[in-house]
C-alpha positions in Angstrom: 0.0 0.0 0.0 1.2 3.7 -1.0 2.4 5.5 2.1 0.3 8.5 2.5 0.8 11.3 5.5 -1.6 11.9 8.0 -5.0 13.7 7.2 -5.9 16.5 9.6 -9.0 14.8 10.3 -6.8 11.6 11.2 -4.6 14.2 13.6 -7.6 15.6 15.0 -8.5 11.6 16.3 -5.3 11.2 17.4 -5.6 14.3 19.3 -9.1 13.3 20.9 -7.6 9.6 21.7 -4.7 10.9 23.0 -6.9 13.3 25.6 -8.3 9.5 27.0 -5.0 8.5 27.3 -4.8 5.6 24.7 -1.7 4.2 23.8 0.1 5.1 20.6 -0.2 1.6 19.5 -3.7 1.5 19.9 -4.2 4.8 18.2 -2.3 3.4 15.4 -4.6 0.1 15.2 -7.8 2.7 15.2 -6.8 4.4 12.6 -5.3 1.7 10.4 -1.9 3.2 10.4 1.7 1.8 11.8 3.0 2.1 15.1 5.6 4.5 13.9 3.8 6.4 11.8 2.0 7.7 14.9 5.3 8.1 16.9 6.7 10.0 14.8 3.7 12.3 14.2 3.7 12.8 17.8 7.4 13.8 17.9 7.8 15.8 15.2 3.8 17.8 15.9 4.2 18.4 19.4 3.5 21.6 20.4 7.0 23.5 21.0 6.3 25.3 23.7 5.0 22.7 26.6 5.6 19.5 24.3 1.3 18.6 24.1 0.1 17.2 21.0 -2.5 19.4 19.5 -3.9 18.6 16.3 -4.6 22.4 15.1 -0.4 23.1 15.8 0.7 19.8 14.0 -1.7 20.9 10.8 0.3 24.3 11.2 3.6 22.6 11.4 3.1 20.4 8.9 1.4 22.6 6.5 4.8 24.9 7.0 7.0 22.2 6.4 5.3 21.7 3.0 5.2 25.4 2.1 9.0 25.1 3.1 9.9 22.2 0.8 11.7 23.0 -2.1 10.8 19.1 -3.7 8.8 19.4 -7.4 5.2 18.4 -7.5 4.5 15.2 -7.4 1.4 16.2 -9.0 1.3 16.5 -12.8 -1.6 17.7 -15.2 -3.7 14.7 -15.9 -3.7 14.5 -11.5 -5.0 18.0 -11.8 -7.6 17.8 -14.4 -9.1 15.4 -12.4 -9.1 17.6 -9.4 -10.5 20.3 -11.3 -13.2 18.7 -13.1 -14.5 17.8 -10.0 -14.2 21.4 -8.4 -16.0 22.7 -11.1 -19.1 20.7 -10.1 -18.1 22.8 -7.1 -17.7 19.8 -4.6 -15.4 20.6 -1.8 -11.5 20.1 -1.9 -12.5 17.6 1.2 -14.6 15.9 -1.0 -12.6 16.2 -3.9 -9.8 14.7 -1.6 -11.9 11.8 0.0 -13.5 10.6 -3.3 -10.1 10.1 -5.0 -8.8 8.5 -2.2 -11.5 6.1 -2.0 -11.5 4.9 -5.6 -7.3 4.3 -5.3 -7.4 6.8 -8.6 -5.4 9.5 -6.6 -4.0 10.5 -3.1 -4.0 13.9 -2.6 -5.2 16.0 0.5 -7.8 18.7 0.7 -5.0 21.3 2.1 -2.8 20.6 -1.6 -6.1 21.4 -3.4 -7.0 24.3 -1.2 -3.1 25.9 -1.4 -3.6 25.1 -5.9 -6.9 27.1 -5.4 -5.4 30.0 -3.5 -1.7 30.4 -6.1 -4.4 30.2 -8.4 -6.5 32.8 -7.1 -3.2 35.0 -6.7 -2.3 35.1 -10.6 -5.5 36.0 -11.5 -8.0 32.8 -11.3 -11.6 32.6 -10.6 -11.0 28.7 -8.9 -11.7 30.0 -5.3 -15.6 30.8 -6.8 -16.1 27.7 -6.4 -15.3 27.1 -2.7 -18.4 27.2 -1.0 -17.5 29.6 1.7 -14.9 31.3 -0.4 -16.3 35.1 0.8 -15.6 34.2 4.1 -12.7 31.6 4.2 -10.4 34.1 2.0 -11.1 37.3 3.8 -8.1 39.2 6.0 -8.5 39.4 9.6 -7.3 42.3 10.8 -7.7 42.2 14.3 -4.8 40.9 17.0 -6.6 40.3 19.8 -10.0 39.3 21.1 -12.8 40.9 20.0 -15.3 39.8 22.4 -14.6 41.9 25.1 -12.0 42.5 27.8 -12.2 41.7 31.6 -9.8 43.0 34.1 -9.2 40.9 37.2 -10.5 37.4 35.9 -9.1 34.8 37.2 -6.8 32.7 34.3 -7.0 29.2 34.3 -2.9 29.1 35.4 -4.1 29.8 38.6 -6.1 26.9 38.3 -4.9 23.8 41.2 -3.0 21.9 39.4 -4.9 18.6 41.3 -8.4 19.7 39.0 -5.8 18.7 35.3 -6.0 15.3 36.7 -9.7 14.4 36.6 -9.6 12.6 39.7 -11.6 15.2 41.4 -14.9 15.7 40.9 -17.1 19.5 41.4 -15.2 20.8 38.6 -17.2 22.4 35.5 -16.6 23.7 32.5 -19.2 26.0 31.0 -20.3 27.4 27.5 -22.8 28.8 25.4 -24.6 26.9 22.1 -26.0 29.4 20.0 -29.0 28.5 17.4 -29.7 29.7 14.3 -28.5 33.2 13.1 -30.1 36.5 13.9 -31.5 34.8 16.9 -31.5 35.3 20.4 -31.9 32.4 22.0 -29.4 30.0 23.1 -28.2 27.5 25.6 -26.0 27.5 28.4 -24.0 24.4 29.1 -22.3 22.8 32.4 -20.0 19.7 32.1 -18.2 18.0 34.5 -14.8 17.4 33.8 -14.6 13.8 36.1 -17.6 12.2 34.8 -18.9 13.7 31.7 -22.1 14.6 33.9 -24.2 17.5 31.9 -26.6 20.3 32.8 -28.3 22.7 29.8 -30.3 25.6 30.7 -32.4 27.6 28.1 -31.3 31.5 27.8 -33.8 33.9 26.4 -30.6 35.9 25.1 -26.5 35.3 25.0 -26.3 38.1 28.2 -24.0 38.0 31.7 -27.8 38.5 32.8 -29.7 35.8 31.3 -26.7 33.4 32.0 -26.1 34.2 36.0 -30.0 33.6 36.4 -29.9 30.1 34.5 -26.5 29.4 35.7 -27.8 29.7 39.7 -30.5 27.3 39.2 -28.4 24.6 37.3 -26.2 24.6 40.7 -28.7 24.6 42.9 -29.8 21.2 41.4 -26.1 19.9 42.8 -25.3 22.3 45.6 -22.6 20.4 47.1 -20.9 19.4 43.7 -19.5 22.5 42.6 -16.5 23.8 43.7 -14.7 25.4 39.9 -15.8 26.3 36.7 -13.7 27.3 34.0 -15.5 29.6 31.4 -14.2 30.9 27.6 -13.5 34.8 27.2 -17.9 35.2 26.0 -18.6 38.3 27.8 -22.0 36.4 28.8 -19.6 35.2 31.6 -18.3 38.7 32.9 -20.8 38.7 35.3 -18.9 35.5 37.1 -18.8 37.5 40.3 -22.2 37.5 41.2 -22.3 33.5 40.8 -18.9 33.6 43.1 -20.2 35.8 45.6 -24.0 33.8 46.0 -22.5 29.9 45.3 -18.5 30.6 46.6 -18.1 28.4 43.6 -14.7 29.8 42.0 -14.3 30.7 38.4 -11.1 30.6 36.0 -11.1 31.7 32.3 -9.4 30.0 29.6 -6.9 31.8 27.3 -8.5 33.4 24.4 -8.7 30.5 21.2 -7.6 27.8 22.9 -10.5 25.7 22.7 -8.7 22.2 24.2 -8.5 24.3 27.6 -12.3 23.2 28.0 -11.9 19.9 25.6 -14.6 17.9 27.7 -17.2 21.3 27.1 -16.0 21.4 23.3 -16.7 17.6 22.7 -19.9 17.3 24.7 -21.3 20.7 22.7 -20.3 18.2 19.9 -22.5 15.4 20.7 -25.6 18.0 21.5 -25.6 18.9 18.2 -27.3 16.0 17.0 -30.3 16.9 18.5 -29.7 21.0 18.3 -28.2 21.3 14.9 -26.3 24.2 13.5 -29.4 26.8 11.9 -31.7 25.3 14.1 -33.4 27.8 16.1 -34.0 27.7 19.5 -36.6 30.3 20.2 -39.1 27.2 20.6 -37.2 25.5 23.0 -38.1 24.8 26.7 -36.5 23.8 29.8 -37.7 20.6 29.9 -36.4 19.5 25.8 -33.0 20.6 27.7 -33.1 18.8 30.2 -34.4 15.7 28.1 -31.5 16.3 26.1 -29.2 16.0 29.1 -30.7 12.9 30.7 -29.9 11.7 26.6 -26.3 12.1 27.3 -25.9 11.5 30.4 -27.1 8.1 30.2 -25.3 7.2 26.8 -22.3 5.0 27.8 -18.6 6.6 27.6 -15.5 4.2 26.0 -13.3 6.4 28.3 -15.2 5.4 30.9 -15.5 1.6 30.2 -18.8 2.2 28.6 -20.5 3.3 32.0 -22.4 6.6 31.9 -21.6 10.2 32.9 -25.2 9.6 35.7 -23.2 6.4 36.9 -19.8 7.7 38.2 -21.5 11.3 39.1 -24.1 9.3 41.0 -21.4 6.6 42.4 -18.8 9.0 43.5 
């Protein structure tokens, strides 16, 4: 079989089974790959600066390390014809990628096709029309820092004990928002916890510090004695934090700005709601109750991290 590098979707599974602490061998056997191919992903992709493996930095450093390489194409005109017949029937580069793949007529990844789309675009082209998002994907960001509002005095998840990164605790959250379709107002607030899995969802009339406090209060008061963190994003829904601190003494810490994995068990189980709220869906006829049906949903669906026992399980057992 034709040695082929790892896809970013395949680093983004090694990421996630790496968070559950499976074995490199066993990630390799998942994903139908050799032993040392995953070892060596994992040294050369580890983030630099604390040695983690991330999937978005090992797409950046890999996708460098291409741009860097001085090699020829491997790629010649009849490859590329096939590409772009199929791009002019406007399907994805992913799809594009995938489909050739899967028919052993051609191995070529989605970020090649997207880099041939974007030189192309720079001499003149009109390939990048086709791109489905193109308005969006190919516009400049201008801004350095985030936009979502500033809050002096937070507490920054270094301060965090160090004993909560272990999991072995449990009355530690992580909190977010899920937002419905767009132009909307309503939205959800969700509360994970970070041993178990165990989820809360509370219905907000609108993404506000406000609306979330109220909501937030009430989901506690459901588990009094369970809380003693949460770690929130930079939303300024959550700027309000003090309030909650001052009526539960339940402490909050904030995650650094765009670094999702800081709040990986929040990100993943926002995930798995989405298959019953799904992205355009609007949530101005939602209740209380279809949240909290969703949550009993997922809390009693059974975990491989956990053995396949449930979130309600361990948060009921310990």
């Amino acid at each position: 079989m034709r040695y082929h590098q790892l896809t970013s979707e395949e680093r983004y599974m090694v990421s996630a089974l790496l968070k559950q602490r499976v074995p490199a061998a066993a990630i390799a056997r998942n994903l139908g790959r050799h032993r040392s191919t995953i070892s060596r992903e994992l040294r050369r992709n580890a983030t630099r600066y604390d040695g983690r493996y991330r999937a978005e930095k090992a797409v950046e450093y890999s996708n460098g390390r291409r741009r860097r390489c001085r090699k020829k194409s491997q790629f010649g005109p009849e490859a590329w014809r096939r590409v772009l017949e199929l791009l002019h029937q406007d399907w994805s580069p992913e799809q594009i990628s995938g489909h050739l793949r899967a028919n052993r007529t051609l191995w070529i990844s989605h970020e090649t096709i997207y880099r041939y789309v974007k030189r192309d675009r720079k001499r003149g082209g009109l390939l990048f029309q086709h791109l489905r998002f193109w308005k969006k994907k190919w516009r400049k960001i201008y801004r350095s820092r985030d936009s979502r509002g500033r809050l002096p005095g937070k507490r920054m998840i270094d301060q965090r004990p160090a004993a909560i990164e272990t999991r072995k605790q449990i009355g530690h959250w992580e909190i977010d928002t899920v937002m419905g379709r767009y132009g909307t107002r309503p939205c959800i607030v969700t509360l994970v916890e970070r041993r178990t899995g165990y989820l809360m969802i509370g219905k907000l009339p609108a993404r506000t510090k406000d609306a979330a406090n109220r909501r937030v209060l009430k989901l506690i008061k459901r588990r009094p004695n369970h809380f003693e963190t949460i770690t929130a994003d930079n939303g300024t829904e959550f700027h309000g934090y003090e309030e909650v601190e001052r009526v539960t003494d339940v402490k909050f810490y904030f995650a650094h700005p765009y670094h999702s994995w800081e709040r990986g068990t929040n990100e993943n189980t926002n995930g798995l709601i989405r298959q019953y709220l799904p992205k355009g869906m609007s949530m101005e006829t939602l209740t209380q109750l279809q949240c909290n049906a969703i949550a009993d949903k997922l809390n009693n669906r059974p975990r491989k991290r956990h053995g396949y026992r449930t979130p309600v399980e361990l948060f009921n057992a310990i």
